[in-house]
C-alpha positions as CSV (number, residue, x, y, z in Angstrom):
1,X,15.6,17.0,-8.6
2,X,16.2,13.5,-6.8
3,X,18.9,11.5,-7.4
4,X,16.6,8.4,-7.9
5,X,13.0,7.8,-9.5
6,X,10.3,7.6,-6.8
7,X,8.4,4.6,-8.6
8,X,4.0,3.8,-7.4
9,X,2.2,1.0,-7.1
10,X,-1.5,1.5,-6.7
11,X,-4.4,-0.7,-6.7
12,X,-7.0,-2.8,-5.0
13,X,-6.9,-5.1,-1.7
14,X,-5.1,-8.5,-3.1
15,X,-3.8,-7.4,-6.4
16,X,-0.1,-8.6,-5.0
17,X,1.0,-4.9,-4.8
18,X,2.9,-5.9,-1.9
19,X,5.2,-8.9,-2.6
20,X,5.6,-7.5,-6.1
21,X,6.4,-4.2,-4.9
22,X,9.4,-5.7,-2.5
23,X,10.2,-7.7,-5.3
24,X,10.5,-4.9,-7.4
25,X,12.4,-2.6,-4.6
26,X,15.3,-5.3,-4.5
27,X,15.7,-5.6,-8.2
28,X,16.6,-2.1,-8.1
29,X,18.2,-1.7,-4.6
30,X,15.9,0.6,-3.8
31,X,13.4,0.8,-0.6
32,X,10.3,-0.6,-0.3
33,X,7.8,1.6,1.4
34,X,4.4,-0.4,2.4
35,X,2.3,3.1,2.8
36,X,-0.7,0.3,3.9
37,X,1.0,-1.1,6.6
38,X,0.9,2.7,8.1
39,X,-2.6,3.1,8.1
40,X,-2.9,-0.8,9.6
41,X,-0.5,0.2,12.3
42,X,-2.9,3.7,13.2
43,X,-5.9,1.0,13.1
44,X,-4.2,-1.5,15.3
45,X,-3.4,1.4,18.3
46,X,-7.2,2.6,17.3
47,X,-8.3,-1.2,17.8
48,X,-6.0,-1.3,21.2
49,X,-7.1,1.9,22.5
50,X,-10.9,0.6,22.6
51,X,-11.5,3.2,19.6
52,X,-15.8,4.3,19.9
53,X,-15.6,6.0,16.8
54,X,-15.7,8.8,18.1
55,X,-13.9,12.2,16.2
56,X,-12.9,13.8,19.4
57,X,-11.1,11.0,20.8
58,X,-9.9,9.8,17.3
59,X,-8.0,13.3,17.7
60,X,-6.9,12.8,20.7
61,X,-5.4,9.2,19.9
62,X,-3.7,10.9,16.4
63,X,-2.2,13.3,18.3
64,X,-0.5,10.8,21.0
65,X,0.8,7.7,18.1
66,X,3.8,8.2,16.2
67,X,4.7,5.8,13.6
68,X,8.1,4.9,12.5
69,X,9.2,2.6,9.6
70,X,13.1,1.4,10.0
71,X,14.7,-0.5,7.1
72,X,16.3,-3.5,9.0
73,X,18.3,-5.9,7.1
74,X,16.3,-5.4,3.4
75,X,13.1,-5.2,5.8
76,X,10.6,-2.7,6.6
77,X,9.3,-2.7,10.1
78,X,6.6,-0.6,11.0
79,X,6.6,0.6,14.8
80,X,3.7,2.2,16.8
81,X,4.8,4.0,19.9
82,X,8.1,2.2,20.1
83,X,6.3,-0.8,19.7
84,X,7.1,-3.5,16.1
85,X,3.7,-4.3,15.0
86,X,5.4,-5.8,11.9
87,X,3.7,-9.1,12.2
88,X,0.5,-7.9,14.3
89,X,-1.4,-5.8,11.4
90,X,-1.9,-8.9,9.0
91,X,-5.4,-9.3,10.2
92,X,-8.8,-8.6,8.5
93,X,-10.7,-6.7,11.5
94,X,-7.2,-4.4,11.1
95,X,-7.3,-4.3,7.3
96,X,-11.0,-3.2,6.9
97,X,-10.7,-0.9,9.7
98,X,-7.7,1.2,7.9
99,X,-9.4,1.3,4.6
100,X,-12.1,3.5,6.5
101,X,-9.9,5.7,8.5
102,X,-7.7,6.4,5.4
103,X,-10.2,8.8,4.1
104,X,-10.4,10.6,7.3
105,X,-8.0,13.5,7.3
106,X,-6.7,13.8,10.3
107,X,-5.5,10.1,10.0
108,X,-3.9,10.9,6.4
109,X,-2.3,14.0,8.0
110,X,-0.5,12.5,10.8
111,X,0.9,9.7,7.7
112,X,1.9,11.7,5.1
113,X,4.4,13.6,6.1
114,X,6.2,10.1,7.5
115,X,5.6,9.0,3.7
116,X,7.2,12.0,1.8
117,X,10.0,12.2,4.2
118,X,11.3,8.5,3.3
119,X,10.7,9.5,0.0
120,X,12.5,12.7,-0.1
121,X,15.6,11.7,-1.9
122,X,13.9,9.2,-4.3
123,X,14.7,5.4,-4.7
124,X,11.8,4.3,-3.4
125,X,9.2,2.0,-4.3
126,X,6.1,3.0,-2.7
127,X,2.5,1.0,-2.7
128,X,-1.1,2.3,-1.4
129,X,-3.7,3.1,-3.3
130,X,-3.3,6.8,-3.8
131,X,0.6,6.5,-4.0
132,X,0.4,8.1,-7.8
133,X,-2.7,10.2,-7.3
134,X,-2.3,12.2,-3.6
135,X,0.8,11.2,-2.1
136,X,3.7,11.5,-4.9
137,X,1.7,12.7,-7.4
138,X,5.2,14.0,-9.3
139,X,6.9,9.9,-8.8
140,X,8.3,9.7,-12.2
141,X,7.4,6.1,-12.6
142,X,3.3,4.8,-11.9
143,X,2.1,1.5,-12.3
144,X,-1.6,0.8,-11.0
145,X,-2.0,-3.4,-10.6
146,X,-5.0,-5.2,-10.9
147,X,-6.5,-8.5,-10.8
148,X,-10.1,-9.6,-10.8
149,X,-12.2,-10.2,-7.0
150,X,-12.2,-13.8,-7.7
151,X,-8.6,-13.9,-8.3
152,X,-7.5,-11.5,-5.1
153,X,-9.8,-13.5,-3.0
154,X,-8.2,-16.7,-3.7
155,X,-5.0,-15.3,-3.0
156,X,-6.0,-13.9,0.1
157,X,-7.5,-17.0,1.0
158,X,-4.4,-19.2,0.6
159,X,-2.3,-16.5,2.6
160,X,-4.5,-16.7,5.8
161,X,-4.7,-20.9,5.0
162,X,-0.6,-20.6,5.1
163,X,-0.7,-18.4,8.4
164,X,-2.9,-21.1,9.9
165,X,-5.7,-18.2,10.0
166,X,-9.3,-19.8,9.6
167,X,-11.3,-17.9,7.0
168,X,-13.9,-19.3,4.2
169,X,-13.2,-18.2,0.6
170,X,-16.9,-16.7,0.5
171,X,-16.1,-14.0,3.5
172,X,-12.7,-13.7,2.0
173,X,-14.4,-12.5,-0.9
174,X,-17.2,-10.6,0.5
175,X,-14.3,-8.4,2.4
176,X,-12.2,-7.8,-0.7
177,X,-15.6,-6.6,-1.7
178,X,-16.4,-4.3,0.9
179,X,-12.9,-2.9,1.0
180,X,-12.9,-2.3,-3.0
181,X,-16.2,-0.2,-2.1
182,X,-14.7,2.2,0.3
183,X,-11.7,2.6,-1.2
184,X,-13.4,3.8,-4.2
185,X,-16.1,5.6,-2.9
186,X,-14.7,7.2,-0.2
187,X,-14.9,11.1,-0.8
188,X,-11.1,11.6,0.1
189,X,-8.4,10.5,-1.8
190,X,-10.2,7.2,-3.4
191,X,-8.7,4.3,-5.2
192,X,-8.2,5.9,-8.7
193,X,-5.4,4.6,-11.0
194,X,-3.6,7.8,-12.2
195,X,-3.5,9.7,-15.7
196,X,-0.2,8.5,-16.0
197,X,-0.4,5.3,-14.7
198,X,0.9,1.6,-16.3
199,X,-2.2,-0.2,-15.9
200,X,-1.1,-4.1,-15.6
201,X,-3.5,-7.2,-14.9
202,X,-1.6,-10.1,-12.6
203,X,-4.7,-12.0,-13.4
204,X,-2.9,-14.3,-15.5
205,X,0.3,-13.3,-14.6
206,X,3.1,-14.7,-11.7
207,X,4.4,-12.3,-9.7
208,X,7.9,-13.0,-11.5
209,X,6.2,-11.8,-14.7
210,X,4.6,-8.7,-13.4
211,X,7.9,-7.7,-11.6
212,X,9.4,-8.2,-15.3
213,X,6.9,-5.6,-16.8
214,X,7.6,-3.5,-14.8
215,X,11.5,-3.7,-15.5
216,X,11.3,-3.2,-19.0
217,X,9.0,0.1,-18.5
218,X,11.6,1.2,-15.9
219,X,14.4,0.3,-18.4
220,X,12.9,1.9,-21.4
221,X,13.0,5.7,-19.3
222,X,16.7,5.2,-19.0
223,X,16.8,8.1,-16.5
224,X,15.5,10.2,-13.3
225,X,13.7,12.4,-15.6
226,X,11.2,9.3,-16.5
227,X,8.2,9.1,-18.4
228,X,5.7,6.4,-18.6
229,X,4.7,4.1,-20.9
230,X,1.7,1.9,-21.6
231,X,2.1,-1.8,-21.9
232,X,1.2,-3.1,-25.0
């Protein structure tokens, strides 16, 4: 039994899983594990390896990457090879390209054993978008977040504006898009919120507010041996 709640966050490209997910990981002192930011950091060696496409040489390049994450001051940094690729993931061409090798199984192999491990001893606050269903299916606390495309996009949109990236809201949106339609279709692991699952709309709602939500479910289990609740 662990110690500590292992608590998912699943849900679709630009839902804010992320920042409310850290958010929610310091309210409780726990750690924030950012299970996209793997998959980004497989696609970024794939994207500086020259990657074809290829299965045989995808094998090869799995079987010569690890991938670290190291909690550094509240932070998680996500290393490829010895190398911090923290800040060098954040891009579309990196983001599209992990949502399609996340359904390939060699790629999910070399990852999930890096996830579990972190997770072992629970107090974790892990995000993806089969966090609930594949990877942890047993996390005592699941939340799946939504918004609608519109809404993601925009956000999206201001978030490359404010990195000084140079995007137009309509490709913003046709990329959300494309990435909600292989992550849901894809025939391993797809986006599915689970049976279990808190199902909560940020729509309308700041990020403080979400991150309050999902306090008072946390609150109501009172303990490690946690059951969910819907929202009214």
């Amino acid at each position: 039994m662990r110690e500590k709640p292992v608590i998912t966050i699943d849900g679709p490209a630009g839902a804010g899983k992320s920042t409310i997910s850290r958010l929610l990981a310091e309210r409780l002192s726990y750690l924030y594990l950012d299970t996209g930011a793997l998959y980004r950091a497989v696609a970024y060696h794939l994207i500086q390896k020259d990657y074809s496409g290829n299965n045989e040489e995808l094998a090869d390049l799995c079987r010569n990457i690890r991938v670290e994450l190291n909690d550094r001051a509240g932070r998680l940094h996500v290393f490829v090879n010895s190398e911090d690729v923290t800040m060098k993931i954040r891009t579309e061409e990196i983001g599209l390209l992990a949502s399609r090798i996340s359904a390939i199984p060699m790629v999910r192999e070399v990852l999930l054993s890096v996830q579990r491990d972190m997770a072992a001893a629970g107090g974790v606050v892990a995000e993806g978008r089969d966090m609930g269903t594949v990877v942890f299916p047993d996390a005592e606390i699941k939340f799946f977040l939504d918004a609608t495309v519109r809404e993601r996009a925009g956000r999206r949109y201001r978030e490359l504006s404010e990195r000084g990236e140079k995007a137009s809201l309509r490709d913003v949106e046709s990329d959300i898009l494309i990435r909600d339609r292989q992550d849901r279709e894809r025939s391993v692991a797809p986006l599915v919120a689970a049976a279990d699952a808190v199902h909560i709309d940020s729509t309308d709602q700041t990020i403080s507010q979400v991150v309050d939500i999902m306090m008072g479910v946390i609150n109501k289990t009172g303990n490690a041996q946690m059951r969910t609740e819907k929202c009214p």
